[in-house]
ZAVO-15549 format. One record per residue: residue number from 1; x, y, z of N, C-alpha, C in turn. Coordinates in steps of 0.02 Angstrom, whole numbers. Each point is the difference from the previous one (the first is absolute). Layout:
<rs>
 pos     nX     nY     nZ    caX    caY    caZ     cX     cY     cZ
 NUM      X      Y      Z      X      Y      Z      X      Y      Z
...
</rs>
This chain:
<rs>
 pos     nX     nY     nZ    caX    caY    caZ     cX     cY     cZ
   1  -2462    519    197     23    -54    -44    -58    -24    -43
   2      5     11    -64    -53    -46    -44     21    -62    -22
   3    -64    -48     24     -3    -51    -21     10    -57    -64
   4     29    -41    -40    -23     -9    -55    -66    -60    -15
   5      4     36    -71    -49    -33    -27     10    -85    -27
   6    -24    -35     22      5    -87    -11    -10     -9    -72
   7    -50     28    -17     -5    -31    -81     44     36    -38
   8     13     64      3     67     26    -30     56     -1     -6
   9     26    -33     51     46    -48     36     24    -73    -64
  10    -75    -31    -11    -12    -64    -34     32      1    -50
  11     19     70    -34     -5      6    -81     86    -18      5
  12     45      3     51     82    -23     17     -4    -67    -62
  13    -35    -41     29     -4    -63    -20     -3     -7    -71
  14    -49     28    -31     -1     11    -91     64     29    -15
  15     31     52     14     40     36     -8     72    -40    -12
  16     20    -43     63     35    -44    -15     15    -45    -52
  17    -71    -18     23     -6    -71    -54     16     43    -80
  18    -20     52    -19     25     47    -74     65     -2     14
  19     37      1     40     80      3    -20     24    -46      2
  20     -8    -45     30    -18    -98    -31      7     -3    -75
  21    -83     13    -27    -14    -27    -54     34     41    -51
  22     20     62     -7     26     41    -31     90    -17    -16
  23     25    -25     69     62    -23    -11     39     64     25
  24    -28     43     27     64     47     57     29    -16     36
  25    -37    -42     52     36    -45     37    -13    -71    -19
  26     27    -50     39    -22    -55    -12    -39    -27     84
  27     15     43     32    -25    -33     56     23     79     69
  28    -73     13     51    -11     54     34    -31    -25     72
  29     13     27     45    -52     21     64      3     50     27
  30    -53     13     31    -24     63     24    -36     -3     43
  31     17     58     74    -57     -2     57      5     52      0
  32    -58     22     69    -26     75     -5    -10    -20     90
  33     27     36     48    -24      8     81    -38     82      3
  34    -48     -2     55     -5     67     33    -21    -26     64
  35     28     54     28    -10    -14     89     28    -53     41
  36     49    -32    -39     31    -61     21    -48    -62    -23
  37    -37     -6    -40    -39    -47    -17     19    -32   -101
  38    -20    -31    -16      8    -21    -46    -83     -4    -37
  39     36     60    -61    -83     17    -47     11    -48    -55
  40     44    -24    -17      2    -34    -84     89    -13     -3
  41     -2    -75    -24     38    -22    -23    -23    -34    -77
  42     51      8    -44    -20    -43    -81     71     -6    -25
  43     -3    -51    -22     70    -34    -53    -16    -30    -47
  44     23     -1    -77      1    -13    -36     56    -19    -42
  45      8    -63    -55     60    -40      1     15    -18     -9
  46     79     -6     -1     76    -77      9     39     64     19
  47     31    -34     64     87     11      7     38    -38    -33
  48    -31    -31    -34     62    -46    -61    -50    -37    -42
  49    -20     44    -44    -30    -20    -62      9    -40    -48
  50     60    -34    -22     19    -64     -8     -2    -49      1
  51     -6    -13     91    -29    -56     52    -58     -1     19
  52    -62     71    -36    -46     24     33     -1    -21     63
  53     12     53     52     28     13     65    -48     47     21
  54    -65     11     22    -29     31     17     35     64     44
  55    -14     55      4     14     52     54    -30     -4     48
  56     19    -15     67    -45    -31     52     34     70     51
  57    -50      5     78     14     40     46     65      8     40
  58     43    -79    -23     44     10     42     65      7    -63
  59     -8      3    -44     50     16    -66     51     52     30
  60     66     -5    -22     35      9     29     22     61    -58
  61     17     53     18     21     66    -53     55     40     -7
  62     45     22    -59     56     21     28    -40     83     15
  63     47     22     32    -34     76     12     34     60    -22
  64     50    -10    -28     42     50    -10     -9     60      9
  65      5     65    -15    -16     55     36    -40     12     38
  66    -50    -49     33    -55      8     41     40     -5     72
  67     60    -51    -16     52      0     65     -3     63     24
  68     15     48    -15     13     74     12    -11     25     65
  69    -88      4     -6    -20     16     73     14    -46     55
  70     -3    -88    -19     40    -26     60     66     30     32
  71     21     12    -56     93     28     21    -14     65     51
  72    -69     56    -25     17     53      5    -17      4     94
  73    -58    -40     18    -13    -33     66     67    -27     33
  74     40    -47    -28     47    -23     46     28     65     27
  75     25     54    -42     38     78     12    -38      8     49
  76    -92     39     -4    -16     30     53     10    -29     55
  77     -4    -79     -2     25    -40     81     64     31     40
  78     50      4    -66     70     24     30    -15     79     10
  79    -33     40    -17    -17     74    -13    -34      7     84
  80    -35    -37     10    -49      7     74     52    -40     51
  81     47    -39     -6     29    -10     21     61     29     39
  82     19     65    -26     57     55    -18     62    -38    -20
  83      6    -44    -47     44    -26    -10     18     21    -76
  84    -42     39    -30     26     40    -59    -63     61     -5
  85     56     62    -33    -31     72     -1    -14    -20    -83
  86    -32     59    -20      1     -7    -69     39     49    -22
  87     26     42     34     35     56    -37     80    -34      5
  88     13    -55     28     71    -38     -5    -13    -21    -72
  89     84      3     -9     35      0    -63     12    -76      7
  90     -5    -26    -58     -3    -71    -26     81    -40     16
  91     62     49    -15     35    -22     -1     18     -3     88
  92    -21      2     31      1    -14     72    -23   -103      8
  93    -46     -3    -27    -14    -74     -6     35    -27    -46
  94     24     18    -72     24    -14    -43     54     24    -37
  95     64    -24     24     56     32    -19     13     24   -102
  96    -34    -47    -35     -2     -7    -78     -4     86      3
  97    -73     27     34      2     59    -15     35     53     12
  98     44     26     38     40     27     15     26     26    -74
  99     23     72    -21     39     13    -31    -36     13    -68
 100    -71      0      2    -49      3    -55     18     67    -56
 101    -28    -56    -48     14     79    -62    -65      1    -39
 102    -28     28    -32    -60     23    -24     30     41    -78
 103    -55    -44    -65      2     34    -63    -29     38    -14
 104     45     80     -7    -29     70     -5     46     14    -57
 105    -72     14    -28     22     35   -104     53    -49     -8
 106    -25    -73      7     64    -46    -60     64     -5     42
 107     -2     39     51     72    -35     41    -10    -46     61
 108     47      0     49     -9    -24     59     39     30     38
 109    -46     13     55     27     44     46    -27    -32     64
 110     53     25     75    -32     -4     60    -68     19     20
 111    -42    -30      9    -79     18     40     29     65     29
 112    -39     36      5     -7     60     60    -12    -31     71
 113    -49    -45      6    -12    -40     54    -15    -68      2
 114    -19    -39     34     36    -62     16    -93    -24      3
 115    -31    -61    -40    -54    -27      3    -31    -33     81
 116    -49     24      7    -30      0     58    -63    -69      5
 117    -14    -24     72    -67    -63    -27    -35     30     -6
 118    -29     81      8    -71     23    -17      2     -5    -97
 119     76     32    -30    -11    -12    -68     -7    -73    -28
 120     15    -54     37    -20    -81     -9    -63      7     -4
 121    -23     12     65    -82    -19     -1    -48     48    -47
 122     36     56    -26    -47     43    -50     26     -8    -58
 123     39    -38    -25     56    -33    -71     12     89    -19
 124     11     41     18     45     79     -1     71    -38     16
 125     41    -42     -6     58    -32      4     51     26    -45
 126    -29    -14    -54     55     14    -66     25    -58    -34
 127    -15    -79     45    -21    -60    -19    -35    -14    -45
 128      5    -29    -46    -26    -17    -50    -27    -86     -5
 129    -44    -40    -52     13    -75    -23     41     -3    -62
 130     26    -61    -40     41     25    -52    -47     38    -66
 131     19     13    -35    -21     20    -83     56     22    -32
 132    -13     45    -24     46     36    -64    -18     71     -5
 133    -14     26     40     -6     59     14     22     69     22
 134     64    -47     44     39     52     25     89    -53      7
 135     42     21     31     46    -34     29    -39    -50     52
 136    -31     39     44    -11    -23     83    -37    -62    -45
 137    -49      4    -44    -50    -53    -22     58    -67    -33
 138     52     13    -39     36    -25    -42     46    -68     58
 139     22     64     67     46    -61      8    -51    -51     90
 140    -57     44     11    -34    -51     38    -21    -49    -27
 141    -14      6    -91    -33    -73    -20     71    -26      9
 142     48     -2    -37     58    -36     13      9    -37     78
 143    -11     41     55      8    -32     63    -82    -53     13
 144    -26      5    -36    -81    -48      6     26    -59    -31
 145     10     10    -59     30    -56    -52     62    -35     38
 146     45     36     21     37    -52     44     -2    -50     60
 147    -68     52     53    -21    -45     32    -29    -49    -27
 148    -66     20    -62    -28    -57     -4     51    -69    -31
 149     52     16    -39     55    -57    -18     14    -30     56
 150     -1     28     50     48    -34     30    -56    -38    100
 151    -82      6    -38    -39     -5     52     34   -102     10
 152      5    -34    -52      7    -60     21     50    -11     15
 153     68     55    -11     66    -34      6     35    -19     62
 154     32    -33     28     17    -29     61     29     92     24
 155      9     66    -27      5     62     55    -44     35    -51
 156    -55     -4     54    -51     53    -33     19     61     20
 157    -36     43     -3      3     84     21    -54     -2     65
 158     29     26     54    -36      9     63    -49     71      8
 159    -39      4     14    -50     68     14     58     57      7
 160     23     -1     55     56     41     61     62     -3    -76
 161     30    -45    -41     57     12    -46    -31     46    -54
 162    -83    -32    -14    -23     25    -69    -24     93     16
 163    -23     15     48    -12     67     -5     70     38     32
 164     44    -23     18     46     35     17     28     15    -92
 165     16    -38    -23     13      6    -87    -39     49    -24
 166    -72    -13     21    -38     67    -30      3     65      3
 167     51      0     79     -6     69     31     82     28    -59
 168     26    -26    -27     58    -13    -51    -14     39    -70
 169    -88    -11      5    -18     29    -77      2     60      2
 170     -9     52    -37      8     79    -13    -75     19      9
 171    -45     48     43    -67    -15     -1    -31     33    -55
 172    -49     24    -15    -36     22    -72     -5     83     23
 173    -23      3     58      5     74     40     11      9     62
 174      4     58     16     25     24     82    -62    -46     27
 175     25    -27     72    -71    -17     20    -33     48     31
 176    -76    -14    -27    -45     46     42    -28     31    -71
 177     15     37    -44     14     40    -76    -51    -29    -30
 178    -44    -77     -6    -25      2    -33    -25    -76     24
 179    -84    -50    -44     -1    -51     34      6    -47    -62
 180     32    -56     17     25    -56    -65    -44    -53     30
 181     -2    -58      8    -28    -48     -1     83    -49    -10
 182     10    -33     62     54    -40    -20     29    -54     89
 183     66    -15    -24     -7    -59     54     10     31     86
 184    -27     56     -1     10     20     66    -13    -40     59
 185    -49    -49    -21    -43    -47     49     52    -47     16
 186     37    -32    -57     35    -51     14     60     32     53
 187     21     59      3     53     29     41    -31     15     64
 188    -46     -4     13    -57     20     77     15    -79     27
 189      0    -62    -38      1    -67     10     44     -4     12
 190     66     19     -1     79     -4     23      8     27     76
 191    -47     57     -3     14     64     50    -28    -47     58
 192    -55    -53      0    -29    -15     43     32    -64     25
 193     30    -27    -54     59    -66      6     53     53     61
 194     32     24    -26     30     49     54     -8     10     49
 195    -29     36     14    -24     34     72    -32    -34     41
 196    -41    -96    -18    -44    -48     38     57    -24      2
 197     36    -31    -14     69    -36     26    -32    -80    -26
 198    -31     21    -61    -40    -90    -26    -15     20    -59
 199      0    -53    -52    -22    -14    -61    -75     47     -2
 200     21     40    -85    -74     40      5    -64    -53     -5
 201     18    -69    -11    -70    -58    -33    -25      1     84
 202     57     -4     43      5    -51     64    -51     67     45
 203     27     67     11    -44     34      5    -73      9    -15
 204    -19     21    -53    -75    -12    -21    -21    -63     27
 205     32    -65     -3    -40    -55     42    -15     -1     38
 206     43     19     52      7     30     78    -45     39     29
 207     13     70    -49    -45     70     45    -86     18    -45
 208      5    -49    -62    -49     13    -52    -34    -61    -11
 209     16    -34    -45    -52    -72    -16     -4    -38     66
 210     34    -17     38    -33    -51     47    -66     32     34
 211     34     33     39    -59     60     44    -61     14    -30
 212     22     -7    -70    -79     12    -68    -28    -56    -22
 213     23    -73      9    -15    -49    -11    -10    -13    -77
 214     72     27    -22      5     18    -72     56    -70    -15
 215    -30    -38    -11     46    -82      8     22    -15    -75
 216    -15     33    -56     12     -6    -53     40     61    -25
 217     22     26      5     50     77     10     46      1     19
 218     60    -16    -65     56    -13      8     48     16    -59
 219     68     28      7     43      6    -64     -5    -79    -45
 220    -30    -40     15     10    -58    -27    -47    -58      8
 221    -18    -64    -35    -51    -49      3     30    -45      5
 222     14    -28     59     16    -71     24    -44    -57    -66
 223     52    -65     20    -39    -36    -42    -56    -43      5
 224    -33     12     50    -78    -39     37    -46     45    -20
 225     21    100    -31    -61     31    -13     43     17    -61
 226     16    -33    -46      9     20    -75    -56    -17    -63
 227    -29    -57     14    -43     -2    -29    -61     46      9
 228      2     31     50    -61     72    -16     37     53      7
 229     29     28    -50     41     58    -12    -19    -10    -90
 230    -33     74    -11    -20     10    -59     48     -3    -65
 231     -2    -21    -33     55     15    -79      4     79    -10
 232     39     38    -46    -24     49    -18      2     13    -76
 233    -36     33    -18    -13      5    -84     13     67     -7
 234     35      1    -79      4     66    -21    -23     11    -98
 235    -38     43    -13    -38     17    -65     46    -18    -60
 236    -14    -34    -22     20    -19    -64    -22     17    -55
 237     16     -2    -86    -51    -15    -55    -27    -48     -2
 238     19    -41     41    -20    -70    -27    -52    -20     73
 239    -33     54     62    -19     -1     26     20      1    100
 240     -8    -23     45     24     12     64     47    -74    -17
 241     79     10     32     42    -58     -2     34     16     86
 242     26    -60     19     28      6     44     63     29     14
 243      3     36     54     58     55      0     57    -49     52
 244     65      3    -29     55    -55     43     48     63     47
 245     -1     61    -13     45     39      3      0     40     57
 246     69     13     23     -7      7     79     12     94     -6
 247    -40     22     17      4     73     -1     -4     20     57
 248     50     47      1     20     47     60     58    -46     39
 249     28    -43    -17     41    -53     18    -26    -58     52
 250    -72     23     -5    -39    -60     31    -33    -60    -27
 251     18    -42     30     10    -67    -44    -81    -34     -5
 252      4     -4    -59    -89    -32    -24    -43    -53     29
 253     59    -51     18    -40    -45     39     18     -2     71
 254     18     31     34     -9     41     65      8    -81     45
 255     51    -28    -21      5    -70     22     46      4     45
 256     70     29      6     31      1     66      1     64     36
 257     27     19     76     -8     58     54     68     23    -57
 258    -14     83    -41     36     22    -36     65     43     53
 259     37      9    -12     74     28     17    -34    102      5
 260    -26     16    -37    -23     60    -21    -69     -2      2
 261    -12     24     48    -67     14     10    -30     83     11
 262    -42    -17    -98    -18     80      3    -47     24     34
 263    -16     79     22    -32     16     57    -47     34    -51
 264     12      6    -67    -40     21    -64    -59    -50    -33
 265     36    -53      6    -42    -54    -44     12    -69      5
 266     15    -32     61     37    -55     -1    -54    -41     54
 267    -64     41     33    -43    -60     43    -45    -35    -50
 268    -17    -74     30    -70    -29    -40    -40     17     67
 269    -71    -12    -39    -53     -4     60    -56    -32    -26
 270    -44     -2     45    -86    -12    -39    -46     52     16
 271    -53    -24    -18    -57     82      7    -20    -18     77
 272      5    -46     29    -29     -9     59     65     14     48
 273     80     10    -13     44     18     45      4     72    -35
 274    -16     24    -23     22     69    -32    -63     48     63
 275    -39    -45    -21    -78     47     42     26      9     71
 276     35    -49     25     -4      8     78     67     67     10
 277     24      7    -63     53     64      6    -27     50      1
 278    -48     20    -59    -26     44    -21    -75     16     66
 279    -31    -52     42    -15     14     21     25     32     78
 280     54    -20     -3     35     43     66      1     64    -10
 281     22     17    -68     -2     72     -9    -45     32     21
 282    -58    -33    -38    -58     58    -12    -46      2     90
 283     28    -52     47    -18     -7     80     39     31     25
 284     49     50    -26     30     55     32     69    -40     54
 285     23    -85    -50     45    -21     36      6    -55     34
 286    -53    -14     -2    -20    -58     50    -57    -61    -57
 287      5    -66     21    -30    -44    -23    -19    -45     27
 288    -74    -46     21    -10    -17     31     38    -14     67
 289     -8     55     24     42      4     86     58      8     11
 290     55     -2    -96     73    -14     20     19     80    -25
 291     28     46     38     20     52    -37     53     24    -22
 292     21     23    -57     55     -8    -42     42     82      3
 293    -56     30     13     17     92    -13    -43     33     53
 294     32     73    -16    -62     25     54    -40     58    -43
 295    -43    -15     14    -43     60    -32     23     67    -12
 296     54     15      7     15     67     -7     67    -29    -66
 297     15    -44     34     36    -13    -92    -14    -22    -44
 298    -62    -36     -6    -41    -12    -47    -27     61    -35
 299    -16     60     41    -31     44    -40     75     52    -44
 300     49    -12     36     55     39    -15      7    -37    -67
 301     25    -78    -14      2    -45    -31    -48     37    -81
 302    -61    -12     26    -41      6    -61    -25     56    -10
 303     15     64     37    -34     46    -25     56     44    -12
 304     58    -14     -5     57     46    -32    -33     37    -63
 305     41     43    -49     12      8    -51     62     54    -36
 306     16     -7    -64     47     32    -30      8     79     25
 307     41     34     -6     26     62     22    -42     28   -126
 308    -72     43     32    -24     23    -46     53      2    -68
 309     43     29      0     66    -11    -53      5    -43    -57
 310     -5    -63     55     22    -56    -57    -76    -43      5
 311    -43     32      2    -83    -40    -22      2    -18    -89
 312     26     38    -28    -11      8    -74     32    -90    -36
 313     47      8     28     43    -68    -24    -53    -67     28
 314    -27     14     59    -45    -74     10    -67      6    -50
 315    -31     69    -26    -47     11    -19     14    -39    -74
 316     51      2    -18     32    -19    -73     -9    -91    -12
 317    -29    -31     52      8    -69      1    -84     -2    -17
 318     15    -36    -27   -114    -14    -27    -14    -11     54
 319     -7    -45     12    -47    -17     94     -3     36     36
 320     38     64    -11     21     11     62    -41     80     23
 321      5     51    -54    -52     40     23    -43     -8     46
 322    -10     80     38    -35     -5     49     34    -34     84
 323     57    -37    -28     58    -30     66     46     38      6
 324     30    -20     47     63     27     42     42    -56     14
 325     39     15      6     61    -72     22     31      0     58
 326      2    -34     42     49     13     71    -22    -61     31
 327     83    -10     35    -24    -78     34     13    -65    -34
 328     12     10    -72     -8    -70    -39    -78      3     -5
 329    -38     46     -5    -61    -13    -14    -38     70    -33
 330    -33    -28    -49    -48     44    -41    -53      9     58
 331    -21     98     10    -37     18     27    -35     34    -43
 332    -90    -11     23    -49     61    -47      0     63     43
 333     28     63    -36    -17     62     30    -55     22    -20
 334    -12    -34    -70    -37     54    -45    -52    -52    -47
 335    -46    -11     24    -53    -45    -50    -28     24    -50
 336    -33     53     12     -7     39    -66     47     13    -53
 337     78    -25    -11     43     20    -60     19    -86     -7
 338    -20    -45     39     11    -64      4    -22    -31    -83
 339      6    -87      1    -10    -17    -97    -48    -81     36
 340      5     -7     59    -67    -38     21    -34     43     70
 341    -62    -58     10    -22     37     74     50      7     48
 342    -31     19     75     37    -12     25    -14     58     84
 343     33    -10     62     -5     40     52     63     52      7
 344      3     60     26     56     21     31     29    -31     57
 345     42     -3      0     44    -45     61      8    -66    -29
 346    -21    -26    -53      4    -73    -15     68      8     -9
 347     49    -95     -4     64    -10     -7     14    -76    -13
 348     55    -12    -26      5    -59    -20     55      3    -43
 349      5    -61    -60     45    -18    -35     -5    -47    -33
 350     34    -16    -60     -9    -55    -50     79    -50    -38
 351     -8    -17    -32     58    -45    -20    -13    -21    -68
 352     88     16    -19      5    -22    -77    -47    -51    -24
 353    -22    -47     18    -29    -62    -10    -69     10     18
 354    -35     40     25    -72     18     10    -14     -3     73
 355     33    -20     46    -31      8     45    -21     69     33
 356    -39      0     32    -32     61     27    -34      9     60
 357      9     51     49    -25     17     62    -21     67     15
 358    -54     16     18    -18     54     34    -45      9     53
 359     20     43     37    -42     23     71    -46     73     12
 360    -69     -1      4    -17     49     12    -26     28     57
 361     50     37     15    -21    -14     98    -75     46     15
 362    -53     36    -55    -41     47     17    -67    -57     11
 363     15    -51    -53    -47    -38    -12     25    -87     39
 364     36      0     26     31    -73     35      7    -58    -63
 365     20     34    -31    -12    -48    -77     75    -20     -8
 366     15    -64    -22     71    -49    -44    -26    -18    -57
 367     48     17    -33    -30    -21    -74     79    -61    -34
 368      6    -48     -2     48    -31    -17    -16    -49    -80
 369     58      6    -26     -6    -59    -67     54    -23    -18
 370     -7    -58    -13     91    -22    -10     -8    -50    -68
 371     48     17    -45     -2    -18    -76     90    -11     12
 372     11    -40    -68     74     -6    -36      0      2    -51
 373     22     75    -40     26    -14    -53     26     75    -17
 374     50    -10    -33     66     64     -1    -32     66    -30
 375     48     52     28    -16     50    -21    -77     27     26
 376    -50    -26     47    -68     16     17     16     56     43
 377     -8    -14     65    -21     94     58    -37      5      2
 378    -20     37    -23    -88     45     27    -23      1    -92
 379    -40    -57    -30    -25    -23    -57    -64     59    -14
 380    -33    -13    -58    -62     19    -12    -55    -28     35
 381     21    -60     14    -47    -52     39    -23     22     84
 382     89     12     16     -7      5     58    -34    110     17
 383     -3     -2    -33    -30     91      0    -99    -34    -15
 384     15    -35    -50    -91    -25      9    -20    -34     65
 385     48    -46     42    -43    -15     55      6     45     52
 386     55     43      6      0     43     47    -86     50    -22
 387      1     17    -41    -50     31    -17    -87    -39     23
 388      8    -66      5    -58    -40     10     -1     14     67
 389     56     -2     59     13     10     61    -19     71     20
 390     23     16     -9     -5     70     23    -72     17    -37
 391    -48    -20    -48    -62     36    -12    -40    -50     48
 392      3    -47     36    -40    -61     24     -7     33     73
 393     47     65     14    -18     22     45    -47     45      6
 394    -54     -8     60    -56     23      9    -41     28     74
</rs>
């Protein structure tokens, strides 16, 4: 394991403060662990620039796709459990799917076979998010847009109603055929509502955040911790403005326990409850004394990858070269074809809104940062500090 370097480390802090003053973000934090220790924390700031609202340690973040790997952990619990195979067919938990048809050359036709949770956890589904791209893209935004209409209305859409509807859509391809990027996660969040015989929120509290002492990690922000829950901003001409809009049918101000709780993008957290996740991982399961997994599914967990085939389609995503996908999580196979530094075996994940996590289990290294503002992931920014990280090692 190499060590890092402290003063190279330091330069986080400038770095920030430039996307501050520059106006990318309006407000950032960032830590760095190895060995279970804590090398550098820096924030730089407003979570509500308006009120100038400083970004403080315990700021509260939405996480949207960073949910992912939480979700993808609750599975391996049920996976080590034998309470689900991965080669079971979806419509066994979820009746919606049953009877699936798939768009081949412009028609619709019956699947050949029936979507599996290994194609969930490797998005090889045929699941899509909405766009305009295909049918499958055309009428899932339609089912997003309805949930989100109808997130305040006295009958919202339930997890268990909303992906059974999904299993309703026509998929984009056979599953397995190829890898999309889409709401497979949120249907793993149903599967686990299912088969625990409890709410997917009520679960993760249960078998995940408490045990992690993850007290801020929740589909939702009570109103005693609303005032530290960040705004979010999105790029304007006229500069960063505040974003009101509930995407992915998750509601912006994350003010009541939602009806639909996505297993895609629907947790908040902070950098200090995210770490104690991320550090279970990379302890092979276990966290200070409480253990969550066992070392043999942790490594199953994170060291999956794609069936060689369909590498080309993840290679096609900027960030992503040099990764592999499996799990709900970006894996490095390949550093040398990679577009920042970086280890083999590293893994992690990021979110529409900037947040970001990764683990490098060669070097005992967490690298976490959590930002708000639309449309971010894996930024230019966030490829420069990974790059400060990973050269600080020595």
């Amino acid at each position: 394991m190499m060590k890092l370097n402290q003063t190279k480390l330091a330069r986080i802090a400038d770095l920030l403060q430039e996307m501050v003053e520059t106006q990318f973000v309006t407000g950032i934090n960032c830590m760095v662990l190895q060995d279970g220790q804590e090398q550098c924390y820096y924030e730089a700031g407003f979570q509500d620039s308006a009120n100038q609202i400083p970004i403080a340690r315990n700021t509260i973040f939405r996480l949207y796709s960073m949910t992912k790997p939480i979700t993808s952990a609750a599975v391996m619990m049920l996976l080590e459990e034998g309470k689900l195979d991965l080669l079971e067919p979806v419509q066994k938990y979820l009746p919606g799917f049953r009877n699936q048809c798939v768009v081949r050359n412009g028609m619709i036709t019956p699947v050949s076979h029936p979507v599996t949770i290994q194609n969930l956890l490797n998005m090889t589904s045929g699941l899509t998010y909405g766009g305009e791209n295909s049918i499958t893209e055309v009428r899932t935004d339609v089912l997003f847009q309805e949930a989100t209409d109808k997130l305040f209305s006295s009958a919202p859409i339930s997890t268990v109603e909303f992906m059974n509807r999904l299993g309703g859509i026509p998929l984009a391809f056979e599953p397995g055929a190829r890898w999309q990027y889409g709401a497979s996660a949120d249907v793993l969040g149903a599967i686990v509502e299912v088969v625990s015989g409890m709410r997917f929120g009520e679960f993760l509290q249960k078998r995940i955040f408490e045990p992690l002492g993850m007290k801020d990690t929740a589909f939702y922000v009570p109103k005693d911790k609303q005032s530290r829950l960040s705004k979010v901003y999105e790029e304007t001409p006229e500069g960063l403005k505040a974003y009101y809009g509930s995407h992915l049918a998750v509601q912006n101000r994350m003010e009541f326990e939602p009806a639909f709780e996505s297993g895609g993008a629907g947790l908040v957290s902070t950098i200090d409850d995210y770490a104690a996740f991320a550090q279970m991982l990379l302890h092979n399961g276990s966290f200070r004394d409480t253990r969550l997994l066992s070392p043999k599914t942790v490594e199953f967990m994170t060291g999956a990858r794609l069936n060689p085939a369909l590498q080309d389609y993840v290679n096609q995503w900027e960030n992503l070269p040099g990764y592999t996908y499996a799990n709900l999580l970006r894996i490095m196979i390949s550093p040398d074809t990679a577009v920042s530094m970086g280890s083999r075996g590293e893994y992690g994940w990021d979110g529409w809104l900037g947040p970001y996590m990764t683990n490098d289990p060669a070097n005992r290294l967490t690298l976490l940062i959590m930002q708000q503002k639309t449309g971010s992931g894996t930024t230019e920014y966030t490829r420069k500090i990974r790059n400060l990280v990973f050269s600080a090692l020595s």
